[in-house]
Backbone as JSON Lines, residues from 0, in Angstrom:
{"i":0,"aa":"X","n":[-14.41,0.97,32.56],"ca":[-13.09,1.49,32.26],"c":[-13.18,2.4,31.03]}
{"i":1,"aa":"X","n":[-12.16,3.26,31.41],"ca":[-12.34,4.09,30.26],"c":[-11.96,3.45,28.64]}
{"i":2,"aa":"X","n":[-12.19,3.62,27.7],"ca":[-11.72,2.59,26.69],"c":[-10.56,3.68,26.1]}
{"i":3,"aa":"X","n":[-10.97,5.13,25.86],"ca":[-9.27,6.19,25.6],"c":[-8.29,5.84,26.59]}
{"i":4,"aa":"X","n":[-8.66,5.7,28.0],"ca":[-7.31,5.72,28.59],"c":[-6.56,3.98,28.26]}
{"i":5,"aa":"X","n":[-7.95,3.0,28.26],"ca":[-7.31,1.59,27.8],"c":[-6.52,1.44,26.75]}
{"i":6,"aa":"X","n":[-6.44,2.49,26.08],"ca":[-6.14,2.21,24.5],"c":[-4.3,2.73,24.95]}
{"i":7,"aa":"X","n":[-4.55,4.32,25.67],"ca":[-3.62,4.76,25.65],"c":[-2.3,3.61,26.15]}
{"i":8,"aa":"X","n":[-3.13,3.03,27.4],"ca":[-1.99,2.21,28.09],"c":[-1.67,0.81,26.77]}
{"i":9,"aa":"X","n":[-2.47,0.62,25.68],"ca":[-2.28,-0.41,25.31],"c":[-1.2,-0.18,24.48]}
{"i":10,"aa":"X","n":[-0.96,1.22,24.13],"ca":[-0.13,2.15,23.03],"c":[1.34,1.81,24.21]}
{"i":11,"aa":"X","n":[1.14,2.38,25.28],"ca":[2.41,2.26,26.24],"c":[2.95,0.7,25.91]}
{"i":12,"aa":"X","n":[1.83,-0.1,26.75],"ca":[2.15,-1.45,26.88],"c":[3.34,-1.6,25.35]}
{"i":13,"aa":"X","n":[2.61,-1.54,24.43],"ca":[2.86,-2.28,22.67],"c":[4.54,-1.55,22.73]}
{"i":14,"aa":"X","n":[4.57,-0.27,22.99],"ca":[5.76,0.13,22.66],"c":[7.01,-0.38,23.65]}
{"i":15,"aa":"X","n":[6.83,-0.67,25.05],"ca":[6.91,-1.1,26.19],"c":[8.18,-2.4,25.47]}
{"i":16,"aa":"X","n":[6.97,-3.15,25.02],"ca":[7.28,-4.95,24.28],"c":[7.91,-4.6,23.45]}
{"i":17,"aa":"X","n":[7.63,-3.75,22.6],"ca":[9.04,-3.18,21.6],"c":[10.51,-3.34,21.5]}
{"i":18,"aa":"X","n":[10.35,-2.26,22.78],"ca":[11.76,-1.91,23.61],"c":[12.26,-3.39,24.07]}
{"i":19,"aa":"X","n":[11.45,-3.93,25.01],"ca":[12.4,-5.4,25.43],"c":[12.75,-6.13,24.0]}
{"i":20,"aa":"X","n":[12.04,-6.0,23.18],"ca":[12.32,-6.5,21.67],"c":[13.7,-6.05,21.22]}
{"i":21,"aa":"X","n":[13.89,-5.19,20.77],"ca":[15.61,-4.83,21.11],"c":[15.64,-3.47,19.88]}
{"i":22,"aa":"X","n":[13.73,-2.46,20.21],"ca":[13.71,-1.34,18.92],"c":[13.76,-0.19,20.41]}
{"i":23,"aa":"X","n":[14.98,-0.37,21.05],"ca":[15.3,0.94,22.28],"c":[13.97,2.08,22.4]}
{"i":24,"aa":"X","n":[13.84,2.97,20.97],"ca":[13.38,3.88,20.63],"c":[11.81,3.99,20.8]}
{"i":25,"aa":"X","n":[10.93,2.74,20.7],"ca":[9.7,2.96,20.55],"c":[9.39,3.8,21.47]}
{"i":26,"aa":"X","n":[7.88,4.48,20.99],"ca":[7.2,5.19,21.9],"c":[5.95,5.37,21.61]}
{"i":27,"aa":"X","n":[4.59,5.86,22.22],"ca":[3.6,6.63,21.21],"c":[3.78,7.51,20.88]}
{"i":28,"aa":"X","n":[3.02,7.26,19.36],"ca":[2.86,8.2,18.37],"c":[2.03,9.83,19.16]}
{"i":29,"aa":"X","n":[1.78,10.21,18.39],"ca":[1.0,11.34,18.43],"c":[-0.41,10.98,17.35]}
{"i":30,"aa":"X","n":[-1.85,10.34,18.11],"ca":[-2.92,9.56,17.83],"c":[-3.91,10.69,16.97]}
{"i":31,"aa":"X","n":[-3.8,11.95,17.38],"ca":[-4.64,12.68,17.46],"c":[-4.76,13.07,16.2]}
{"i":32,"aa":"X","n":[-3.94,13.39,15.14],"ca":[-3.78,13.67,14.06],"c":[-4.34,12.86,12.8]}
{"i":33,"aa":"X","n":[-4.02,11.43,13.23],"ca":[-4.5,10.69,12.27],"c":[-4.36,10.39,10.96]}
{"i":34,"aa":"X","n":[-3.3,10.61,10.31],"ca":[-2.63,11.04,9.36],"c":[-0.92,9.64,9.6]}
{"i":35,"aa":"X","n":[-0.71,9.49,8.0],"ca":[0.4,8.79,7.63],"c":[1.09,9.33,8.75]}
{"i":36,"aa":"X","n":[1.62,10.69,9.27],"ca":[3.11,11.14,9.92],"c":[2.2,10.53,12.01]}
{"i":37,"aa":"X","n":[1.18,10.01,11.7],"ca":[1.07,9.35,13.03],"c":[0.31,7.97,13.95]}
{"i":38,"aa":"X","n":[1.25,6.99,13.52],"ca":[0.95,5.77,13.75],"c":[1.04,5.37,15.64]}
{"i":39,"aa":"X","n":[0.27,4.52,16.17],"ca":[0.28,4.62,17.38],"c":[1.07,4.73,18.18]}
{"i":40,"aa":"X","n":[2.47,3.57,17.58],"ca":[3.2,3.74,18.3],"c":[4.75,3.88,17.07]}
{"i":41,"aa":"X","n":[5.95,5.34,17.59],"ca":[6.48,4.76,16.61],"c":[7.74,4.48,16.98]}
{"i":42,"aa":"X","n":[8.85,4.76,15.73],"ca":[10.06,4.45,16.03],"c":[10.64,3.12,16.61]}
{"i":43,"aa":"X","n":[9.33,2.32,16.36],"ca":[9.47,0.64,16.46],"c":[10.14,0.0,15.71]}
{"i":44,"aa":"X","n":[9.18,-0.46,14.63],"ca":[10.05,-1.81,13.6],"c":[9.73,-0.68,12.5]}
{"i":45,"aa":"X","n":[11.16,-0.69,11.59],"ca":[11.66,0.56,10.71],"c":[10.44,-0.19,9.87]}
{"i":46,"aa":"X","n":[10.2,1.3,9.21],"ca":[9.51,0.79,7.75],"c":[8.11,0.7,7.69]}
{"i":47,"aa":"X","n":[7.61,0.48,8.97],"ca":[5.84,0.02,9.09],"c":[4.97,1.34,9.93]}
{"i":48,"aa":"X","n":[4.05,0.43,9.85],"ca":[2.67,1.19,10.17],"c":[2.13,0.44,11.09]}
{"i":49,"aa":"X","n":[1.84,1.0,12.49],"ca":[1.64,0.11,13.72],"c":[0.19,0.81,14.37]}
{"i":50,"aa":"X","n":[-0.84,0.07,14.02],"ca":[-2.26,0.28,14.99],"c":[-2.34,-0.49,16.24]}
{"i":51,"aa":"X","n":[-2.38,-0.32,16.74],"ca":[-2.6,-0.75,18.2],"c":[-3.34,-1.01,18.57]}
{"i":52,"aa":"X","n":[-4.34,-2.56,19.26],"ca":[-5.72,-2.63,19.49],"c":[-5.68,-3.2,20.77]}
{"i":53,"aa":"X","n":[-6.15,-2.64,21.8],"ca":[-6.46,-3.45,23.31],"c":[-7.49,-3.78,23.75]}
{"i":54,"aa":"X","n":[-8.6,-4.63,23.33],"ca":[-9.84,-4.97,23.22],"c":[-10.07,-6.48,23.35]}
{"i":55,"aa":"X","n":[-11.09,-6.9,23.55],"ca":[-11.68,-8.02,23.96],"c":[-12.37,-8.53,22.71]}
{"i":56,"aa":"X","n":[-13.12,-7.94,21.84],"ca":[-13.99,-8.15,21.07],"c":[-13.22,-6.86,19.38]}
{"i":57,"aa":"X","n":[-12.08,-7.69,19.19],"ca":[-11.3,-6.98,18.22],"c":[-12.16,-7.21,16.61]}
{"i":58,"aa":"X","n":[-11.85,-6.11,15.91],"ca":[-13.19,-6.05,14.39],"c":[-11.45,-6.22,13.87]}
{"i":59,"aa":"X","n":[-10.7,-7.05,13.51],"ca":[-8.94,-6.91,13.31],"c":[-9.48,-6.54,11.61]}
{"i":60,"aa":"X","n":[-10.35,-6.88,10.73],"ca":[-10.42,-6.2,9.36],"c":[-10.44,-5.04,9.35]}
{"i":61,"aa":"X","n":[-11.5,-4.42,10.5],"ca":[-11.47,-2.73,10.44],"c":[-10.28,-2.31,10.97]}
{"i":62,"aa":"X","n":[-9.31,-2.96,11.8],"ca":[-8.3,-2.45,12.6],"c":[-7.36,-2.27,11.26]}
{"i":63,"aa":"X","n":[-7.35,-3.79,10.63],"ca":[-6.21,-3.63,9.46],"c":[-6.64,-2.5,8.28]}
{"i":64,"aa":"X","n":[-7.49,-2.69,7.72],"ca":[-8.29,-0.71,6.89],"c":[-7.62,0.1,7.59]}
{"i":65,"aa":"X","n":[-7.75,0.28,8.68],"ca":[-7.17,1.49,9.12],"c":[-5.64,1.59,9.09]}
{"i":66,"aa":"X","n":[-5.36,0.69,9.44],"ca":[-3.77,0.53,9.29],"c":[-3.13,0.79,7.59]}
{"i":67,"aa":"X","n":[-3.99,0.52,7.02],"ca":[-3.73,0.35,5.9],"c":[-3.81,2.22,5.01]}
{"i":68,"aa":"X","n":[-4.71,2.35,5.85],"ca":[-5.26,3.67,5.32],"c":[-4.25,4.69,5.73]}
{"i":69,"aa":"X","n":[-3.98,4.43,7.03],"ca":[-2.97,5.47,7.74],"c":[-1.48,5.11,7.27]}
{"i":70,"aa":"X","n":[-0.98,3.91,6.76],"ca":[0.02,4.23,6.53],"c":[0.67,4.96,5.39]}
{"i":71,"aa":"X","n":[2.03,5.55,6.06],"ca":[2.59,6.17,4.52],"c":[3.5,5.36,3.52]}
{"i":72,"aa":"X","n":[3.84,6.09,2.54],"ca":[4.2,5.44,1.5],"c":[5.15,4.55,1.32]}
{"i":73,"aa":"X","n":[5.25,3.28,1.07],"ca":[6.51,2.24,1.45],"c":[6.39,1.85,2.98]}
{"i":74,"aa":"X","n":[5.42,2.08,3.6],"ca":[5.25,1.64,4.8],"c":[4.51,0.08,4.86]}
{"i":75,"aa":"X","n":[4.89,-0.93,6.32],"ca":[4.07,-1.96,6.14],"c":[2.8,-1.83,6.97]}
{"i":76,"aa":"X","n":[1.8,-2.2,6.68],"ca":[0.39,-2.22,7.96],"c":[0.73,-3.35,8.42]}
{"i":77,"aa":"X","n":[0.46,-3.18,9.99],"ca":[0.17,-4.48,11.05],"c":[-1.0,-3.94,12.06]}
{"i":78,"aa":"X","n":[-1.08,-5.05,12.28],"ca":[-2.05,-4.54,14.09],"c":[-1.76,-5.52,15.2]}
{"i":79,"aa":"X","n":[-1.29,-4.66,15.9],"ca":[-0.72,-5.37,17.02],"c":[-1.98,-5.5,18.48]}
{"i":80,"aa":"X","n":[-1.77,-6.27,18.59],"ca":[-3.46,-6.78,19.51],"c":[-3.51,-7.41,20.7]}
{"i":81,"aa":"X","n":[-4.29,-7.16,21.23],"ca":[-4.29,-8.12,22.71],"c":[-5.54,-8.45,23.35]}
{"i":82,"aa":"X","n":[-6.21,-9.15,24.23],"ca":[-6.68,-9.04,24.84],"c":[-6.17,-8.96,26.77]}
{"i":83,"aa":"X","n":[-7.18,-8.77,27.76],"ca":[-6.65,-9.2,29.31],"c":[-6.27,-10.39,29.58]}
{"i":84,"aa":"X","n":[-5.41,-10.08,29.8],"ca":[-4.21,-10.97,30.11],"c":[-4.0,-12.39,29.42]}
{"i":85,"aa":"X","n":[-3.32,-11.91,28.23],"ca":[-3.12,-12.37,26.89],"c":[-1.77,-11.82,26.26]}
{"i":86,"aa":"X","n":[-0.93,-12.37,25.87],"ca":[-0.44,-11.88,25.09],"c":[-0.19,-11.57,23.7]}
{"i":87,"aa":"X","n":[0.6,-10.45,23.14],"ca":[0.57,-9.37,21.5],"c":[0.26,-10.52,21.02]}
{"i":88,"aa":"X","n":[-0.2,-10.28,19.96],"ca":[-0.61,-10.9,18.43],"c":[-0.14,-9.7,17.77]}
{"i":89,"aa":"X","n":[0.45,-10.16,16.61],"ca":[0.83,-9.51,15.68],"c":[-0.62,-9.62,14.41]}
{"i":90,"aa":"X","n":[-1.07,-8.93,13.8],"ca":[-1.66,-9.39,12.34],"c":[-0.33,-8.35,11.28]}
{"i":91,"aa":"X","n":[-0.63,-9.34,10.17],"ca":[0.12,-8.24,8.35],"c":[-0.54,-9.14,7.7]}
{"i":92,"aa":"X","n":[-0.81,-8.32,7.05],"ca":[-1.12,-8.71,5.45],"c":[-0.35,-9.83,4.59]}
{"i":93,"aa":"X","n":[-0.57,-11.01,4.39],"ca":[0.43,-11.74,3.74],"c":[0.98,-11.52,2.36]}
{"i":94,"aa":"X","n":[0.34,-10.11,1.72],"ca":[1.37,-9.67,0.44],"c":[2.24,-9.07,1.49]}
{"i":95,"aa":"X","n":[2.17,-8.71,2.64],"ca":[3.66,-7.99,3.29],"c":[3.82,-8.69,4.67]}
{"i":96,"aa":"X","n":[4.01,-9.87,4.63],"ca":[4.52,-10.59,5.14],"c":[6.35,-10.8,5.15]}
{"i":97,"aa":"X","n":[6.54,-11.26,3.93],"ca":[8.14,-11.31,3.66],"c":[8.51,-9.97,4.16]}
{"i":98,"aa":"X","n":[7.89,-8.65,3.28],"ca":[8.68,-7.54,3.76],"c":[8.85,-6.97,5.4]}
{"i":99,"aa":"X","n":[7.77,-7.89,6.01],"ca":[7.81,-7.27,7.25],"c":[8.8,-7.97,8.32]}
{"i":100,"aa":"X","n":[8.48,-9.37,7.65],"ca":[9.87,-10.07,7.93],"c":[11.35,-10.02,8.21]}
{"i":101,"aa":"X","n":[11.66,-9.06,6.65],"ca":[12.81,-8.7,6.47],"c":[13.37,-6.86,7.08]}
{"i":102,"aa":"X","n":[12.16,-6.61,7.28],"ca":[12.16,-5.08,8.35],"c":[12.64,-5.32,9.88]}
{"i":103,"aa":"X","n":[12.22,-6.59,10.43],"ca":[12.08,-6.84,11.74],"c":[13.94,-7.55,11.64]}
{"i":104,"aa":"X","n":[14.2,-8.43,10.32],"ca":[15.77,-9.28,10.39],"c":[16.52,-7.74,10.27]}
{"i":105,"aa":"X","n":[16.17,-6.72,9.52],"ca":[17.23,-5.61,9.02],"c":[17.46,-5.24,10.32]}
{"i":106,"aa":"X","n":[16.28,-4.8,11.13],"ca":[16.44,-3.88,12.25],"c":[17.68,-5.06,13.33]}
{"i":107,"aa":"X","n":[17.51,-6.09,13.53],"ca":[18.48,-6.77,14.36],"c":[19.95,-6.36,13.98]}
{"i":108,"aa":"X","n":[20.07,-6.69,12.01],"ca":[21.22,-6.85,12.17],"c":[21.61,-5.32,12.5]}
{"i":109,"aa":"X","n":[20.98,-4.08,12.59],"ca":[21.66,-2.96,12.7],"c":[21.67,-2.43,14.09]}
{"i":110,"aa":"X","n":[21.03,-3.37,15.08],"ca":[21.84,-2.71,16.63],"c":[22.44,-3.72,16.69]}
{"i":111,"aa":"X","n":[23.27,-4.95,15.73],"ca":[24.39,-5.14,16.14],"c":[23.68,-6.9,16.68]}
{"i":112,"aa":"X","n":[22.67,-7.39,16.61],"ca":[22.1,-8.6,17.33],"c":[22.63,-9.76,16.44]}
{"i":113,"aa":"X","n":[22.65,-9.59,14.87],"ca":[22.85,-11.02,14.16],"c":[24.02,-11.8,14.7]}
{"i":114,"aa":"X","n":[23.36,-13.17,14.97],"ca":[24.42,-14.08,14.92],"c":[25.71,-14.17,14.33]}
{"i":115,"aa":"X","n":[27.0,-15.03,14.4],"ca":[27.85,-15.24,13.69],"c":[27.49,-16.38,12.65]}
């Protein structure tokens, strides 16, 4: 299998789970650039930095470096991961843990999801 086109669909898939998540908007990024203005997938969970890994045999330290590297400023790193037929794993950093926390509660309460 190709491992670019695996990746690509893993970019679909991730943003895919997004959307049923309740972030309408996700999509892929634009990969090619590589640069802060392009994370794999975006317009997901406000605020972060999303690498995308669809692999069997995940290096998740080098995944998170990179995440880390690519994101921009005030942004959170995660890596969102999988293997076949498995489901997402999230990784963050536990200094941005809380904040990523509170990115994922903000985004609810603003399409309107928080409880009474």
């Amino acid at each position: 299998m190709n491992s670019r086109a695996k990746g690509q669909r893993g970019e679909r898939d991730w943003a895919a789970t997004l959307r049923n998540l309740g972030f309408p908007d996700a999509r892929r990024g634009v990969q090619y650039q590589g640069t802060p203005g392009s994370p794999d997938v975006v317009a997901g969970i406000p605020d972060t930095h999303c690498e995308v890994k669809r692999t069997e045999k995940l290096r998740i330290y080098a995944a998170m470096n990179q995440a880390e590297a690519e994101a921009g400023p005030g942004e959170i790193p995660y890596v969102a991961h999988r293997r076949n037929n498995t489901d997402w794993l999230v990784t963050v950093p536990v200094s941005y843990l809380l904040d990523f926390c509170h990115a994922v509660a903000c985004a609810d309460r603003l399409a309107g999801k928080e409880e009474p």
